[in-house]
N, C-alpha and C positions, 0 to 999 in steps of 0.2 A: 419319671414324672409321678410314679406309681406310690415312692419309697416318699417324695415330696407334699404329697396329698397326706400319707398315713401319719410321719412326724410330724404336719402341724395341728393333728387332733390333741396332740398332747401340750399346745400351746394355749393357756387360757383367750378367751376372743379378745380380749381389750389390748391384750401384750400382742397377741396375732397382728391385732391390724394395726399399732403402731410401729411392730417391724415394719411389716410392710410396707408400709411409708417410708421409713428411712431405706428401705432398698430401693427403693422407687425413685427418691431421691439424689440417692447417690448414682443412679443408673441413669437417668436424665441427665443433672450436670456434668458427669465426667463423659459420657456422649458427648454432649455438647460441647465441651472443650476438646476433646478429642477429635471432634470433625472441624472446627476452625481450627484451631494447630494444621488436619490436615490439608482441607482446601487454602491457607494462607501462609505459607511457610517463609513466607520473605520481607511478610506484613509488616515485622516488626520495628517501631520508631516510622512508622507512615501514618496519615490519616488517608481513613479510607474515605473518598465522596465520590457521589454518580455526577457525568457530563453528559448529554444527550448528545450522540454521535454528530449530529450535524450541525455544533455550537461553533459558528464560525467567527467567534472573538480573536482569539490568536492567545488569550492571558491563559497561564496556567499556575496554580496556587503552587506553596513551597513544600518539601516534604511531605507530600502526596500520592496514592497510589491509584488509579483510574481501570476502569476496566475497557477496553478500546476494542473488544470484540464485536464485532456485528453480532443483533441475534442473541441466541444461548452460548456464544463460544465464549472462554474465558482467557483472553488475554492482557495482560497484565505492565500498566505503566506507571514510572517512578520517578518522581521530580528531585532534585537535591534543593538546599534551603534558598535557593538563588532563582528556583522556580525555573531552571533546564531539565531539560527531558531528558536522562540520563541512562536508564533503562527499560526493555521490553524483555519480557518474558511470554514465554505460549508453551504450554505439554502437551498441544496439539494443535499446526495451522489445519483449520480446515477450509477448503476451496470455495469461492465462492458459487454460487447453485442460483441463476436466472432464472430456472423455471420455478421455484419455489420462494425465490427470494426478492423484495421488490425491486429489483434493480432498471436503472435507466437505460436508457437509449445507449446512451454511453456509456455503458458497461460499469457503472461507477451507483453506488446508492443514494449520493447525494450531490446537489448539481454545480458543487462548490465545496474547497476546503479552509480550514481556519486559518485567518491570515495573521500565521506568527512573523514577530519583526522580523524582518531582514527579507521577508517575502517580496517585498516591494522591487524589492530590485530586479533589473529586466532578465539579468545571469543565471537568478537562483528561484527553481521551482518552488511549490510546497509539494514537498517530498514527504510521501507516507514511509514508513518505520514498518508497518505491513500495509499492503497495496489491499487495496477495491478489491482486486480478484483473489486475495488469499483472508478475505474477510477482515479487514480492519476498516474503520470507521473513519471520519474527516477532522475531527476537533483536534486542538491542540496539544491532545497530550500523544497524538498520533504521527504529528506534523512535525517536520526541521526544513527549516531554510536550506535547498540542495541545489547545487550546480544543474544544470540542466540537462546537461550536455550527459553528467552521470546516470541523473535522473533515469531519463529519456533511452539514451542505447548506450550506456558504461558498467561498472559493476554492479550495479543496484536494480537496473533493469535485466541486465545477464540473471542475478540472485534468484530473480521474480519467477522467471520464465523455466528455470532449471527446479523449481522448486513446485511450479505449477503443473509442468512436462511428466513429476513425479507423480502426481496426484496429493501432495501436500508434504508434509514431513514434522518429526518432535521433538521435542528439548528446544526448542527456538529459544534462543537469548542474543539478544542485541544489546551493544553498551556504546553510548555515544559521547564522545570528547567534546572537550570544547578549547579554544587557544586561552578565554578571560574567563570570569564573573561574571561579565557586564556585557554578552552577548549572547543570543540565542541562534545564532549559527555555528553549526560547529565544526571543528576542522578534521573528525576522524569517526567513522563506524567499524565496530568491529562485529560479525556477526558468528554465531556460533550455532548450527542446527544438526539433526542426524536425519539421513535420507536414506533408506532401502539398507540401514543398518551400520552405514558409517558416517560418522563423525565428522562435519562438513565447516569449515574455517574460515570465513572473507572477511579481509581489512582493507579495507581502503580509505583513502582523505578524501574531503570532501572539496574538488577540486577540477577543472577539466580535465576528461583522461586526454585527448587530443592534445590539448598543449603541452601536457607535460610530456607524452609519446613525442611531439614536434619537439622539443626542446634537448631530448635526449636522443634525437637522432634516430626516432624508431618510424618515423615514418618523414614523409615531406611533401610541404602544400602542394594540391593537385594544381591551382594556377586560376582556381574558380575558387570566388568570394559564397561561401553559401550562409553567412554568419544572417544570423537577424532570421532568417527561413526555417519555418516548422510546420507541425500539423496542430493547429487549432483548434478545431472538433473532429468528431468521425460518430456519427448516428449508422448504427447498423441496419436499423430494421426500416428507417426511412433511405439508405443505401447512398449517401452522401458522402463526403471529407471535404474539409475545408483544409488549405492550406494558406501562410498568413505569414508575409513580410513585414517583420518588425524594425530593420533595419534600417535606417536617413537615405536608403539610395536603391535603385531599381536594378533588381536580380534577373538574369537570363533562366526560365527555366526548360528551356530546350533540350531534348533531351534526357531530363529529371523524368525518375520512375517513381509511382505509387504502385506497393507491394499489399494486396491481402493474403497473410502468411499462411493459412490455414490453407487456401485452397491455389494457395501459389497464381494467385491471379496477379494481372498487371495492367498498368495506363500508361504511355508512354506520351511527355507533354510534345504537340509539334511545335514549332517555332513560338512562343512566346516570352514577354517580359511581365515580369510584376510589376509593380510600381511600388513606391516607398509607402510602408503602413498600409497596402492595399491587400487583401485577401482575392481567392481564387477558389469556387465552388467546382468539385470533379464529382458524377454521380449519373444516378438512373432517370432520365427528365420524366418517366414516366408516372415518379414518385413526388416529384420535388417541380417546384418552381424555381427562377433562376441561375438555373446551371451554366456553369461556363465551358464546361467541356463531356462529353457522354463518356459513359463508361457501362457497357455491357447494359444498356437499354432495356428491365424486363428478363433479364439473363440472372440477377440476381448476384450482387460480389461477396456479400461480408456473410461468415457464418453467426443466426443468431441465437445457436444453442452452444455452441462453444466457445472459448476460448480463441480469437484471430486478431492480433494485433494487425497495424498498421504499420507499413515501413516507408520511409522517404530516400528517394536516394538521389546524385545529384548526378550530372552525364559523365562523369568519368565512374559512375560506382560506387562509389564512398557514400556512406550509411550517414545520413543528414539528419535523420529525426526517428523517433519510435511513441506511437500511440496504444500504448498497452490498453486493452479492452476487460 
C-alpha cells in the first residue's frame, strides 16, 4: 500500500484522478458482470420475472425463469417456449423452519396452490416440484399436475421425506417431460440431487404406482375398495384431521388406522361407514367443535415444531393416503 501511495506522487493530479476513474470503472463493471455470470449460470435465452409465491393462476409465461424459493432461498425454474415447466434447479434445499417462518396450520405457507390445467381432475394433485417443507412456494412455476396416489405415498412423497430425514441436500436438479406440446401434465420426472455426499437419481412417470405394481403382478387387491378415501386437512396445533370420501359410494372404514409418524401415535376407526362425498372429523374435542370421533383428548397428537406427517391406512394395512406436513 506503501509503494502505491509513493508512485502516485509522481502522477500529475488531473492524470491521478482520471486514472482513477477508469480503474474504478473497470472494477465496478467487470464485478458486476462477474457476479451475474456467477449467481446465473443457466440464465441464458430466459427472461428473468418475479411471481409472488402465492399467485394461484395456474398460467405460466414461455421461456422464463422464476425464482420459487420461499424467503431468501434461491431456487430456480424454467419454462420452454410452450410455457411447460421443464426445469428446477436448487445449490441448496433448505428445510422449511415454523418457528421462524410464517407457516400455516397446515404445515404449508400458503392455503392453496396454483391451479395449473389438468389440476382439475379428481386423479391428479397439484403437485409441488419442491414441497412446503423443503421451501418452495405454491405458484405455477412450482406446480405440475401429479397422480395422487404418487403424489401422496409413491416416489415423490418417498423423495420428500428421505430428503427431509437428511436435513436437506445440493445440486437438486429436476427435469420434467411431458407426452405433447399441448399439455401441461407431464408423463416423467426425473430428479437428480447429492445427500450426505452422494449422488442421488429418481425417475419415475407420472402415474399410479399401485396400478402399475397391480398390473405387473407385484402386489394384488386386498378385496377392500379404498379408492375416492383420503386425508383432507390435518391442523396440528388445533389437533384435528379430516378425512374425506370422494368417491359415488359409501366406504367401510372399520378398522382403518390414522398414523402420527413422529410420535408413532394411532386411532383406530370402530365400526363405521362414510357416506358418498361425506367427510369424517378425528381429533381433541377439547380443541375443536364438531368431532366425530376422540382422539387423545388434551393428550396432545400431532408434533407442532417438527416435521410429522400423517398416515392412512385401511384394515388389512395397506398405506391409503399420506399428508405431508
Amino acid at each position: 500500500m506503501s509503494k502505491i501511495k509513493k508512485s502516485s506522487k509522481h502522477i500529475p493530479g488531473k492524470e491521478a484522478v482520471v486514472l482513477s476513474l477508469i480503474l474504478l470503472a473497470l472494477f465496478v463493471f467487470s464485478g458486476c458482470s462477474a457476479l451475474g455470470v456467477l449467481n446465473k449460470p443457466d440464465f441464458e435465452g430466459y427472461t428473468w420475472i418475479e411471481v409472488d409465491g402465492g399467485d394461484l393462476s395456474g398460467h405460466r409465461e414461455p421461456n422464463v425463469v422464476v425464482d420459487i424459493g420461499f424467503g431468501d432461498r434461491e431456487y430456480y425454474a424454467f419454462t420452454n417456449e410452450y410455457g411447460q415447466l421443464i426445469k428446477v434447479t436448487a445449490a441448496k434445499i433448505i428445510l422449511q423452519d415454523e418457528d421462524k417462518e410464517p407457516v400455516l396450520a397446515t404445515g404449508r405457507y400458503y392455503p392453496d396452490e396454483a391451479k395449473v390445467p389438468g389440476t382439475e381432475s379428481p386423479t391428479l394433485d397439484e403437485g409441488h416440484i419442491i414441497a412446503d417443507s423443503l421451501g418452495g412456494v405454491a405458484n405455477a412455476y412450482n406446480i405440475t399436475p401429479q397422480d395422487s396416489t404418487l403424489n401422496r405415498h409413491g416416489d415423490q412423497a418417498y423423495m420428500e421425506k428421505v430428503i427431509r430425514d437428511a436435513g436437506g441436500c445440493s445440486n437438486f436438479t429436476a427435469v420434467i417431460t411431458y407426452p405433447s406440446t399441448t399439455t401441461q401434465i407431464p408423463s416423467h420426472y426425473s430428479y437428480t440431487y447429492t445427500l450426505m455426499g452422494k449422488v442421488i437419481n429418481d425417475e419415475f412417470d407420472n402415474v399410479n404406482p399401485d396400478e402399475v405394481n397391480q398390473s405387473l403382478g407385484l402386489t394384488t387387491p386386498n378385496g377392500q375398495d379404498s379408492a375416492g378415501v383420503s386425508i383432507s386437512a390435518l391442523d396440528k396445533k388445533a389437533e384435528y384431521i379430516i378425512i374425506k370420501n370422494s368417491s359415488a359410494k359409501a366406504v367401510d372404514l372399520s378398522g382403518w388406522k390414522i398414523v402420527s409418524v413422529l410420535g408413532n401415535q394411532s386411532f383406530t376407526f370402530p365400526a363405521f361407514s362414510l357416506a358418498a362425498g361425506a367427510t369424517v372429523k378425528v381429533g381433541d374435542s377439547a380443541n375443536n367443535s364438531g368431532i366425530n370421533f376422540h382422539w387423545l383428548d388434551g393428550g396432545g397428537t400431532w408434533n407442532n415444531s417438527k416435521s410429522d406427517p400423517a398416515e392412512l391406512y385401511d384394515s388389512a394395512g395397506k398405506l391409503v393416503d399420506v399428508y405431508n406436513d
